[in-house]
N, C-alpha and C positions, 0 to 999 in steps of 0.2 A: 484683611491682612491676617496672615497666619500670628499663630499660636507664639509670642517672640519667644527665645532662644536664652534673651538674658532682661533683666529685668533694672533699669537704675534708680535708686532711690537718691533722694536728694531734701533735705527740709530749707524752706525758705518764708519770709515775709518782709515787703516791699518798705524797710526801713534804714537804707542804704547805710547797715553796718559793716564797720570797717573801710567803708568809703568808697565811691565808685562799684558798690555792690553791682548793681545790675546792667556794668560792662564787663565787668568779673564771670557773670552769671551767662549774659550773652555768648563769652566765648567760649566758654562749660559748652552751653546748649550747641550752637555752630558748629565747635571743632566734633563735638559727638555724632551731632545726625548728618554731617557731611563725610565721616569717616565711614560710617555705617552702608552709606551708598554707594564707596571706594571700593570697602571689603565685603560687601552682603556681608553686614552682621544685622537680623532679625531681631530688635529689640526697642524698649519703651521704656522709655524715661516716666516718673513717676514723681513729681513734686506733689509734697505737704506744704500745704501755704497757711503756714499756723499762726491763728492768732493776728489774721489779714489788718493793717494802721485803717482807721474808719479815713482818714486822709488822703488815703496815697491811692492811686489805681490800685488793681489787681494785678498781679502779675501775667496775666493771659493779655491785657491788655498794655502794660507796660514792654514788655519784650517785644522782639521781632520774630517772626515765624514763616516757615517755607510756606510757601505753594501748596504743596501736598507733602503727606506722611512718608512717603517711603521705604525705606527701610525702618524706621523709627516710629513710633508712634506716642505721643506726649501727652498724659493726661495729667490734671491737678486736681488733687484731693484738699478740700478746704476744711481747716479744725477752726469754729468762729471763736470770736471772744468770751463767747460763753462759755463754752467749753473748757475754754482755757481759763480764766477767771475761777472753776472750780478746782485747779490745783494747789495749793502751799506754794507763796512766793513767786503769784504771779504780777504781779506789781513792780516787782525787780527783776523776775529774771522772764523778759517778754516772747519767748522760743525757748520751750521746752525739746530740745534736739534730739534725744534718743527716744523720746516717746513720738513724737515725730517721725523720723524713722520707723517706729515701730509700724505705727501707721501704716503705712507706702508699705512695708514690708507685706504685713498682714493683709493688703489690696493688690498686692501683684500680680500677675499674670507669668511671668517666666518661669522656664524651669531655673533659672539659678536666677541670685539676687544679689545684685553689688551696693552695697551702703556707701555712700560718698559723698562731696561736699560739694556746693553750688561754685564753687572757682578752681575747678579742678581741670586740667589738661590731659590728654593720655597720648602717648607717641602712637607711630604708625606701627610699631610693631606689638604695640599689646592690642591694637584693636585688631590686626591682622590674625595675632594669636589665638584671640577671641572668638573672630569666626571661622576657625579650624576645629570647633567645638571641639576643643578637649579637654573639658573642664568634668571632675569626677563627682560623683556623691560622697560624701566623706570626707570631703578636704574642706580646707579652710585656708583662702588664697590673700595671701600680703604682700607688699612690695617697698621700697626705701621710698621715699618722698620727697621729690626736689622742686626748692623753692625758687620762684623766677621772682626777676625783676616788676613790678605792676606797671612799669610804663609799655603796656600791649599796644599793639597796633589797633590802626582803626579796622571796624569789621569790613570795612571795603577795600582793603589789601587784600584779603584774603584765608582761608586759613594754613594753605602753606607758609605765608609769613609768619603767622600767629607760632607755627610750630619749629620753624625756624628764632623767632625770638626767645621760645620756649630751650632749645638747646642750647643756643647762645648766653646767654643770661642769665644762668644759674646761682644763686647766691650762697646753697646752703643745702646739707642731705640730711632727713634723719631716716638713718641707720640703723637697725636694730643694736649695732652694737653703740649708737652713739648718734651725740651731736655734731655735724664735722663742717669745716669750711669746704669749698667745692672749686678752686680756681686752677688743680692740676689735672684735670677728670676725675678718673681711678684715685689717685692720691690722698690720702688724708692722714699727711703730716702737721705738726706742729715744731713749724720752724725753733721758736724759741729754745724751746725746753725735750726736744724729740730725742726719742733714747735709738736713732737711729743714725748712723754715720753716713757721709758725702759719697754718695752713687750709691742710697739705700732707701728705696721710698716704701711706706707701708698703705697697704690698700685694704680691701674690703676684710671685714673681718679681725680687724684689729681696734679692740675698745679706747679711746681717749687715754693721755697719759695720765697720772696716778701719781701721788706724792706720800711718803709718809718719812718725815723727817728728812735725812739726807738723799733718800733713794727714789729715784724716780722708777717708774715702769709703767709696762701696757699688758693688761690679762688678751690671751690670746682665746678668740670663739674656738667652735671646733675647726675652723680652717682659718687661715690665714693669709690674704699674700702681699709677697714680696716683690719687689719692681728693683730692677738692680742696674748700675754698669760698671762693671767690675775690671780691676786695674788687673793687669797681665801676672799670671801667678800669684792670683791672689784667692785665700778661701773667706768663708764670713766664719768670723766665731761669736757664737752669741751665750747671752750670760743667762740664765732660767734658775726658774725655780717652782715644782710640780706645789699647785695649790690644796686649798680645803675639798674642795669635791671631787678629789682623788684617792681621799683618807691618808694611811700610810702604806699604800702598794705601788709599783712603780708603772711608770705612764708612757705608753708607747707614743714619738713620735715621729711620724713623716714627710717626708718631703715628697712631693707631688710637682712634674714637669708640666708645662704649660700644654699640655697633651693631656693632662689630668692622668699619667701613669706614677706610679710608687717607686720612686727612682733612687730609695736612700731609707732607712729609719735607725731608730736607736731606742733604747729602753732607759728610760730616765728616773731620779726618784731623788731629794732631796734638795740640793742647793745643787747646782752645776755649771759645767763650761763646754758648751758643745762647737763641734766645727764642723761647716759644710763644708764638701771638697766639691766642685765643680769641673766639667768636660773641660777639656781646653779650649774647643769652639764658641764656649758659654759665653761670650765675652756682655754678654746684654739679654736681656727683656727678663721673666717675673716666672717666680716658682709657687709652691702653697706648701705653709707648713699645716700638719692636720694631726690633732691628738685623738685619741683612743681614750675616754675617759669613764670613769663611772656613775656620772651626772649623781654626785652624794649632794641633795638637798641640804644648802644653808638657809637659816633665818637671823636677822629681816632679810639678809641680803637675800636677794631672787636671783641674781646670775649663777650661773654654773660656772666654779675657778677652780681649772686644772692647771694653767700653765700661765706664770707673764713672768715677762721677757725686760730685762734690766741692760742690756745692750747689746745693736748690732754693730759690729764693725769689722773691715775687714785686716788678717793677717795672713803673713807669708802659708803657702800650701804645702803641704809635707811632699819632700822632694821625693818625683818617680809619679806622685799621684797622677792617674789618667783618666778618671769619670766622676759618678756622683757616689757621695760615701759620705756619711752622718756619724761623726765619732764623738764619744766622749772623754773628752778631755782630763776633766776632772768632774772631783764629786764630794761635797762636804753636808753635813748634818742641815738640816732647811728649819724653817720656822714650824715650831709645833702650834698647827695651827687648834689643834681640840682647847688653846689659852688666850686664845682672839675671840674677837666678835665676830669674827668668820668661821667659827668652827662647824662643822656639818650637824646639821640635826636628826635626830633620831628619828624613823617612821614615817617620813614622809617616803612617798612612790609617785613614779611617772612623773618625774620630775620634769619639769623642762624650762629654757628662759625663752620664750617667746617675743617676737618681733612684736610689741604692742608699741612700737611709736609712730603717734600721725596715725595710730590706726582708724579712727572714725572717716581719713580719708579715701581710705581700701580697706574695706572685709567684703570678701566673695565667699557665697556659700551657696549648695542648691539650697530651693526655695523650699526642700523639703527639711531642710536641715534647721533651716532659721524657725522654721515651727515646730521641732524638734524640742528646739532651744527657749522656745516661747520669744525671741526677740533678745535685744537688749535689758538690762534691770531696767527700770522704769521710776529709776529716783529722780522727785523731783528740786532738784540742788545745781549747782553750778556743775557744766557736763565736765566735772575732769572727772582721769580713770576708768568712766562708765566703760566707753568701748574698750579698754583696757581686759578690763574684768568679765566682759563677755568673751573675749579672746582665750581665757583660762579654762573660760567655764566650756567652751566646744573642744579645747584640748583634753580636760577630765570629761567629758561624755565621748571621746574615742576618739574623734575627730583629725586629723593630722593638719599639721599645719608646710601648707607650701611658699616658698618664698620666690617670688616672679622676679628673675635679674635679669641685669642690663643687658640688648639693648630696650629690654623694656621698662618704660619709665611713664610714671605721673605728677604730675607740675604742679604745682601750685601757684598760684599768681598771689603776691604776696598783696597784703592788707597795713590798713592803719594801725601803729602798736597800739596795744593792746586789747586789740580787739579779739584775736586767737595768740598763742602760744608762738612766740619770738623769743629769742634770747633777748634780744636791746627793751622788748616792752615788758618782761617778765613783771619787774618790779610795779608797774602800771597798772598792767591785771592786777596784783594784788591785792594794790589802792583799792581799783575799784570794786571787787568783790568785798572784802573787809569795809568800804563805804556802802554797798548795798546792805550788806548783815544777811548774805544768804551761806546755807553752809554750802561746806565742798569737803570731797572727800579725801582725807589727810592719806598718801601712800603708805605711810609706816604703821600707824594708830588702825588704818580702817583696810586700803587696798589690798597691801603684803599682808594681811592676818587672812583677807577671804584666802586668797593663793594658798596660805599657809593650810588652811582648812582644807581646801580640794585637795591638797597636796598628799596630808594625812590619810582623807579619807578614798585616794584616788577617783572621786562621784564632781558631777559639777555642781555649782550653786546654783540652783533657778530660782530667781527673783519676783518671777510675774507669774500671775494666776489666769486662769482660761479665758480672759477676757482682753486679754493682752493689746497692746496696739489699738486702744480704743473699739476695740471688739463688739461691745455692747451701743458704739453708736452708729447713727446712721450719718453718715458725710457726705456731702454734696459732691458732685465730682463733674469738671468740664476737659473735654478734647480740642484741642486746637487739629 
């Protein structure tokens, strides 16, 4: 078999966490090497089976496996109990996951390397994507992660079923800009309390709404869109106000037609009233709003805030209007924000908020890149942030970051709470880390301060030393 093209790593061992683990795992493996044969994509899955139960089978012999390799080829890298037993807190925490990964990373074979999780899905059009090889050196590839139902089909339906339940059943997305429910597609409103009005839906790029005393709002990313059906002679006016990572200059924004042309802007700065005029044909479908900002680093806060938005609704169009036109209404003095705890901070560079949620589920990098990086930190603690903070660290060593959209998508087949990261099991996890007594890494105290540091010093953090990804041992390794 030639040289694969793409490399996936994945950490496992045979102790059905989370429940139904290795039908979870099954359909991971399946929908992969049956895609691969769909689309020739040249690539080799890579399992760490760390820290194997002296109990359970082996995973090479617990799973199901083709005939032959074909486009895929599957190897398992075994870390024994030994091995593992020489870290901090192996007693409690039984899969050490980013050292794991490192592993498989540090044994690959491809030119590029995708880190991902054993119940992971990918639609038809990111593996089709995939073998269009156009994946560059220098990037660092993420994507939203949407959660399915775990009632999957049996493997002998198929995996067109499989990926048809996978788009049917969606329960939840995370988003870089957020946590969101997922029952309208695109949509991610909240009906209750949404500072948007009746034939006003907001979509990607729009952060969760925000409360501070009487006011609600949504900080707008660098785009935004909007989904609309708009009543006859009707414009929308929305209520803004230009944030902290703006300073005090004013802040260009535009409106962008579903053509992705610049069909409208305005120069904004303080507290404001703006109004979109609309074609008369406009009568339906979705525009994007998109600021021009100065990405001024705040701390602790990590997002970038130049613009949120306090309501849309719509009003009468100024009479004679005949196309797209972005005015400003009005304009009053805004919140001084250098008297919040959102004020910009001084000296940080190359600022950016990066897509790190779900990340341990998708990070693509070439394979030259992740040895660049030495891997993941290699703390051994409960894995939150870790992949987080590697995401920083390849954006300060140059790296850019790409974000893969709809219609390409990765699934996640949901698990027992609190086994990973649920909103409903949140509290559950916590229990059970807090009753283990292992640490974990506090966001504010420990995550936001590395950031803070890169930040400062525009350089990445590297955590591991040349031995990285168990470097120095020799691991067993079998082929199915």
């Amino acid at each position: 078999m030639a040289q694969p093209y793409l490399s996936v790593v994945v950490a496992a061992r045979n102790d059905n966490h989370g429940g139904n683990m290795l039908g979870r795992m099954q359909a991971f493996l399946d929908s992969w090497m049956e895609q691969c044969e769909r689309y020739g994509l040249t690539s080799e899955i890579v399992v760490v089976e760390w820290n194997p139960p002296a109990q359970r089978p082996r995973l090479a012999d617990a799973l199901r496996w083709p005939d032959s390799a074909g486009q895929c080829a599957v190897r398992l890298v075994e870390v024994s109990p030994e091995v593992h037993a020489a870290f901090p807190h192996s007693a409690a925490i039984p899969l050490h996951q980013m050292i794991a990964k490192n592993a498989g990373i540090r044994r690959s074979h491809g030119e590029y390397v995708l880190a991902t999780n054993l119940d992971i899905v990918f639609s038809p059009e990111l593996m089709r994507f995939l073998a269009e090889r156009r994946l560059e050196h220098g990037a660092m590839y993420r994507m939203d992660r949407y959660d399915v139902s775990s009632a999957i089909p049996e493997r002998t339906a198929g995996i067109d079923r499989l990926l048809e339940h996978c788009q049917s059943h969606v329960l939840r997305v995370f988003a870089n800009e957020g946590l969101f429910g997922c029952e309208g597609g695109e949509l991610r409103s909240d009906e209750e309390r949404d500072i948007a009005g009746a034939g006003i839906g907001l979509g990607r790029g729009w952060m969760p709404v925000e409360r501070q005393d009487d006011l609600r709002y949504r900080w707008i990313a660098s785009e935004g869109r909007v989904i609309f059906q708009r009543p006859a002679g009707m414009g929308m006016a929305m209520d803004a106000e230009v944030g902290p990572s703006q300073g005090s200059e004013p802040l260009l924004v535009e409106a962008l037609d579903e053509a992705g042309a610049v069909v409208a802007a305005a120069s904004v700065e303080g507290h404001c009233r703006l109004r979109l005029v609309f074609p008369d044909a406009a009568e339906s479908g979705a525009f994007t709003l998109r600021v021009h900002g100065r990405n001024l680093a705040l701390f602790p806060e990590l997002r970038l805030l130049h613009l949120r938005v306090q309501e849309l609704r719509w009003e009468a169009a100024p009479v004679g209007s005949t196309g797209w036109r972005l005015d400003v209404v009005e304009t009053r003095p805004g919140t001084d924000w250098t008297r919040t705890w959102q004020a910009p901070a001084a000296g940080m560079h190359n600022a950016a908020y990066l897509h790190t949620n779900a990340a341990g589920d998708f990070t693509l990098l070439a394979r030259d890149d992740w040895f660049r990086m030495r891997g993941y930190p290699e703390f051994p603690i409960w894995p939150m942030h870790i992949d987080a903070l590697f995401c920083y660290a390849a954006h300060h060593a140059g790296m850019r970051e790409v974000i893969l959209r709809d219609p390409m998508r990765m699934f996640h087949i949901e698990h027992s709470s609190g086994a990973g990261w649920t909103p409903e099991g949140e509290d559950e996890r916590n229990a059970r880390v807090e009753r283990l007594r292992v640490p974990v890494m506090d966001y504010n105290a420990d995550f936001a301060k590395w950031v803070q540091r890169m930040r400062r010093l525009n350089a990445p953090a590297i955590f591991t030393l040349e031995n990285w990804g168990l470097g120095c041992e020799e691991l067993p390794e079998r082929r199915v």
